[in-house]
N, C-alpha and C positions, 0 to 999 in steps of 0.2 A: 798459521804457519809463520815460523819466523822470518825476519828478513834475513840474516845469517847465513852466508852460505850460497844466495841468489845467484850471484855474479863471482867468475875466478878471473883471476887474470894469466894471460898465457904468453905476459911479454914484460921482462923485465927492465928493459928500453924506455917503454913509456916514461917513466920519470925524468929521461933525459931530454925530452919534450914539453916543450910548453902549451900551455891550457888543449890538451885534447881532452882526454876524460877519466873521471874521478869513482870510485864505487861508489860515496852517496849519489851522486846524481843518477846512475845506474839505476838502484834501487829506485829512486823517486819516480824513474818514466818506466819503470816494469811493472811496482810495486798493482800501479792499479788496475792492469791487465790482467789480473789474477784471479779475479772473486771466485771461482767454482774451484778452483782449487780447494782452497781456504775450507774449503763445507765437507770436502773428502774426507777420506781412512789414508793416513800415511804410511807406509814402509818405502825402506829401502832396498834395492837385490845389493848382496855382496861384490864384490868383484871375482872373476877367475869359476865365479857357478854357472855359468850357462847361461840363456836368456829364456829363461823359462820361469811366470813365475806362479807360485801353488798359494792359495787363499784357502783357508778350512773355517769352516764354523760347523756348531753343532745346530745336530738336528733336536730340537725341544722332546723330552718325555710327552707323553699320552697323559692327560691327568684324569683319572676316572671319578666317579662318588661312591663305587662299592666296596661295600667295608670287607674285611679279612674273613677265609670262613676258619671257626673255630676248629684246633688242631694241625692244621694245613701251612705248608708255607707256602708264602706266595709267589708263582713265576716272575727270575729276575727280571728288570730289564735292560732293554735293548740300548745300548749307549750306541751314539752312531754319528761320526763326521761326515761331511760332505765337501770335498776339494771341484775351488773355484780357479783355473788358469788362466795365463794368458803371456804373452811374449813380448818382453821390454824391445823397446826402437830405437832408431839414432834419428834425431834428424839434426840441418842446417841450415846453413848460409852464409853470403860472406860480400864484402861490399870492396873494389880494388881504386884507390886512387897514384897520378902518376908522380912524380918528382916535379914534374914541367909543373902542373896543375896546383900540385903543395905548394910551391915557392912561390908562384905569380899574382895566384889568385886568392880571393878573401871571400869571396861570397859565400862559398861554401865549405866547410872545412870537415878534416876526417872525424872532428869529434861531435859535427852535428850528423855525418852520415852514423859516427858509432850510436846515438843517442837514436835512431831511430832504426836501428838494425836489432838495439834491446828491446824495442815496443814489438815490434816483430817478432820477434823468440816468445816474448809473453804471451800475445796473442795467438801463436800459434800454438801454446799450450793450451789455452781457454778453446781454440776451437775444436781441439782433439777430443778436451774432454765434455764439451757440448755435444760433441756426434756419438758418444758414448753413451750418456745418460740421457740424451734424448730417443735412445735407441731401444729402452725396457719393454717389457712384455702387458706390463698394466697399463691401460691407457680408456679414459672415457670421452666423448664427444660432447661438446657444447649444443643445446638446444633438444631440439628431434635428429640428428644426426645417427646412424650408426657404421661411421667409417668414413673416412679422412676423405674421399673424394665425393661422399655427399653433408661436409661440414659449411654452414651457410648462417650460424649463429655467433655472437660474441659469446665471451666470457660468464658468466649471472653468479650467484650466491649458491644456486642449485649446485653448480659443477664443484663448486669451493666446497659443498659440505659433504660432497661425495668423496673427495677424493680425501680428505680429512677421517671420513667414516670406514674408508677402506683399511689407512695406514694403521689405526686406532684399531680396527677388527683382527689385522694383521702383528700387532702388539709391537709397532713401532715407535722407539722413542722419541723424543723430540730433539731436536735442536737447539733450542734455547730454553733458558730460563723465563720464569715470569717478569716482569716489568711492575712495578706500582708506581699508581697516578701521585705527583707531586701533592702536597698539600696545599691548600689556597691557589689554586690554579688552577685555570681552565684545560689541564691533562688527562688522557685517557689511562686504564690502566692496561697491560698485556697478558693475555695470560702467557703459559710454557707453550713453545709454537714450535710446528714441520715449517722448513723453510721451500717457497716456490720460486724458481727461477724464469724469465723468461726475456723475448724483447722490449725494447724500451718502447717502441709504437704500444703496445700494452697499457701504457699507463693513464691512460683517458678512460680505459674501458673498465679499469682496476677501481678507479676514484670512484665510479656512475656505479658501484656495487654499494646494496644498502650494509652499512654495520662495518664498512670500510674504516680504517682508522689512518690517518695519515701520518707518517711516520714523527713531522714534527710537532704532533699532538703529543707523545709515548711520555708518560709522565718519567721520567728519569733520561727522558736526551738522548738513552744509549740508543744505535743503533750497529745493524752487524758490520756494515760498509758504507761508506757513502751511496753504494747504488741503491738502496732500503727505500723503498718509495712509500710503505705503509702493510697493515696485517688486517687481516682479514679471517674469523672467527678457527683461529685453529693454526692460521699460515703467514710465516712474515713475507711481503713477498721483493726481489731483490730485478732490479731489470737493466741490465746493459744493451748498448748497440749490435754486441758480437753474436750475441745469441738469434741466430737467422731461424724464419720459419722456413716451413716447407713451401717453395714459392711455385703460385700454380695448382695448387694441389688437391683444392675443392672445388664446391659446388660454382657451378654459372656466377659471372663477375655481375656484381651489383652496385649500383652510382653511389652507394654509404657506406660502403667495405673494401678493405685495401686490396687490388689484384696489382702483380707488379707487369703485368704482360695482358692485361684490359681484357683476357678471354675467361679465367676462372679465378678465384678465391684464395689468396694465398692463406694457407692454413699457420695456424702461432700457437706451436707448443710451451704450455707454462709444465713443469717438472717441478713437483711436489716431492720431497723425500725429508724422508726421518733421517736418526743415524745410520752410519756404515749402510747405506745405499750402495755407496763407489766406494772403490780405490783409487786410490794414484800411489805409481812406483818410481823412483829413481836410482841409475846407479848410484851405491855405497861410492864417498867419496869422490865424485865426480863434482859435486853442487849440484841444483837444480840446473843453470845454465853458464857454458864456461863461454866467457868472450876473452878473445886474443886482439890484440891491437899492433899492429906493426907500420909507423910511420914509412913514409918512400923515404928515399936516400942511403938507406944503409945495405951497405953489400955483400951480397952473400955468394954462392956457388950456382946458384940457380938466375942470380938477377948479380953481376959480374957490376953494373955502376949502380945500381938503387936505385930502378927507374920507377917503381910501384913497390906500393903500400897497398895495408891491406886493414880492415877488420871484418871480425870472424866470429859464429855464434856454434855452438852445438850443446846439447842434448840427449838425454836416452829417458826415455817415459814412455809409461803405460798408463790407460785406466780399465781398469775393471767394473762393472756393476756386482756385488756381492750379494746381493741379496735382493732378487725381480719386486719383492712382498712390501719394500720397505722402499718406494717409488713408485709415483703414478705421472700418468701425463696426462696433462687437459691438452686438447685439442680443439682451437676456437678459431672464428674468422676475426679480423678489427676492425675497426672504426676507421674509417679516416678522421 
């Protein structure tokens, strides 16, 4: 995703203001709240159509092995789309400081509340679309498990080649390109990989897998984001804070497996997905995210001496899952 765009401004004032806040910096405290983004299918809705929005993909041909019979033509086929919807959202926020407060005081000012009012809007995308695509129809359980409130195992290499074996059966593409190992170096090399997501507690349990590669082994450096913690025979896998388990939600709590409420097992889905897994939608022309900034003192009709300032975030996004076949979810207990 580009940065382009991220941030609009909804006040042309600021400039007559000294150091509140600038779009690079903007970007720089959103930019990293973003990773699941970044891995989606992009459109935008128009303006002025509705909040409805239609996703189509084709349904694949039959491919048979039986040859023509002589003379005969053969029944055409069946060409057939299939519409995926869903309805774009607004959301917000907004953060008020007073004139009194602006002039007096230093400790805090409106362009550190604006600076964390845009980590907030990011985040708040990253967790929409975490509740989304943790939300798919394929899902395997870690261990002897079958079903999320009897999950009582980590993570293993088993769970990794299964869900790798499903995406591949399901003729999902990958995510990335191959990697080769550096030459005269102790680098690994990668092959084309499904990218898996999960939480960052996860990553004790991700290393302890055999055939693990860590990320700064990858003979060419690249990695997809800083969150890349390493790949795994088929899966790069990518792990931030924001991505929450299901807390609570398995088996009986155990003194070597994290429960956050000491009675059952917090379950951590890791979300494997090929291409166009998801969407994300935004309105045409809105940007991703507009923030307004309006120092106090200036007077208007509503606020008669400028007693308050304000900044302000809003929004309109959707995510879609497009395709159930082209996403799986492990479901595993963690280590403390």
């Amino acid at each position: 995703m580009s940065n382009q765009g991220f941030i609009q401004y909804g006040s042309a004032s600021l400039q007559q203001r000294v150091d509140l806040y600038a779009v690079p910096k903007a970007l720089v405290n959103a930019q990293p709240w973003l990773m699941l983004e970044k891995l989606g299918s992009r459109t935008d809705l128009p303006k002025n159509k509705g909040e409805n929005i239609v996703w189509q993909r084709f349904v694949p041909f039959d491919v048979p092995t039986d040859a023509m019979v002589e003379g005969q033509t053969p029944t055409p086929l069946n060409f057939q789309k299939e519409n995926i919807s869903n309805r774009i959202r607004k959301f917000g926020a907004y953060v008020q400081i007073t004139d009194h407060f602006q002039q007096l005081h230093s400790d805090v000012k409106l362009s550190d509340m604006t600076e964390e009012l845009v980590k907030r809007a990011a985040t708040q995308k990253e967790l929409l679309t975490w509740e989304a695509i943790r939300g798919g129809t394929q899902v395997t359980y870690a261990g002897t498990a079958t079903s999320r409130a009897t999950v009582d195992d980590v993570i293993t290499l088993a769970e990794v080649r299964k869900a790798t074996n499903v995406l591949s059966n399901n003729h999902g593409m990958f995510l990335t390109s191959k990697l080769n190992a550096s030459t005269g170096q102790a680098t690994e090399p990668v092959q084309p990989s499904f990218v898996g997501v999960g939480h960052r507690d996860l990553d004790g349990d991700l290393r302890d897998m055999d055939k693990f590669v860590e990320s700064h082994r990858y003979g060419s450096g690249s990695t997809l984001n800083e969150y890349e913690v390493g790949s795994c025979e088929g899966i790069r896998f990518c792990l931030t804070p924001h991505l929450e388990p299901f807390w609570g939600a398995g088996n009986a709590a155990t003194p070597t497996e994290r429960s956050r409420d000491g009675v059952a097992l917090d379950v951590y889905p890791v979300v494997v997905m090929a291409q166009n897994f998801f969407g994300i939608t935004n309105l045409s022309g809105a940007g991703n995210v507009k923030v307004t900034v309006e120092p106090a003192g200036k007077a208007t009709k509503d606020d008669p001496t400028g007693e308050r300032g304000f900044a302000s975030y809003v929004f309109w996004y959707a995510v879609t899952r497009l395709n159930e076949r082209w996403g799986v979810r492990i479901e595993a207990a963690c280590s403390v």
